[in-house]
N, C-alpha and C positions, 0 to 999 in steps of 0.2 A: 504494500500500500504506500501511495507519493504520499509527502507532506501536505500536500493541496487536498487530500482525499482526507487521509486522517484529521485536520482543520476540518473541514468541512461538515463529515460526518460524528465528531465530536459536539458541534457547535449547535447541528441542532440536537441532538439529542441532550445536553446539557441545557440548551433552552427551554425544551421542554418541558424537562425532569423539575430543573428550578423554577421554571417560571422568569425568566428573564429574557429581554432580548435578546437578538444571535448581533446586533450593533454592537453592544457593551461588553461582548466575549472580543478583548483586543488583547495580541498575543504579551503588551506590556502591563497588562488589567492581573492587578491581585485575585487570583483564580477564589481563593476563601471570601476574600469580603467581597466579589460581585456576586457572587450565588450564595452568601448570606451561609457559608457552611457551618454547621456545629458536628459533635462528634458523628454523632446518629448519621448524619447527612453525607459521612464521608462512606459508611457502609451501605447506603443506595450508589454514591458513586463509585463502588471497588463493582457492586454489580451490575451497573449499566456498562460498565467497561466490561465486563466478562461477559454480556448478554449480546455488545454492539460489535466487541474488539477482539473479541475471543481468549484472553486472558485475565487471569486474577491478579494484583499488582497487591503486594504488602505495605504495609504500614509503613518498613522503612522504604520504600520506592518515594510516598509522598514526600518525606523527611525533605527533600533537595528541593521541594514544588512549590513554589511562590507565586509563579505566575503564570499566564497563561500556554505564556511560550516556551517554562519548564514541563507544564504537562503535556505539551506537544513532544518534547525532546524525551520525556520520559516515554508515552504511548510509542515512538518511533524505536527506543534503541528496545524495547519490550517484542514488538512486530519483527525486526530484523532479528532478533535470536530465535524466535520462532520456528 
């Protein structure tokens, strides 16, 4: 999967999921505070990635995730060892 596809396909489903625009998903947007995450919220997110992405990503995968554009970089090197 390109970066363009993985972006793309992330964005609506995370639109979705939180209820926020696919505008305010911007790859330098604090990924927590635009989709208003709390703990709960990140275990619907580890399974829309497993439901959309085909894998489960742990706890510490998020550890490095800040921002938009780290969980693109995270989904992508996840997809390539695949």
């Amino acid at each position: 999967m390109e970066r363009s596809e993985i972006i793309s396909t992330t964005k609506k489903f995370l639109s979705e999921e939180f209820e926020v625009a696919i505008d305010s998903i911007q790859d330098d947007k604090n990924l927590r505070e635009t989709l208003d995450l709390d703990s709960l919220d990140y275990v619907d997110l580890v399974v829309l990635i497993e439901e959309n992405l085909g894998f489960k990503p742990t706890a510490d995968d998020f550890k490095s995730v800040e921002t938009f554009g780290d969980f693109y970089d995270l989904v992508e090197g996840k997809l390539k060892m695949a």
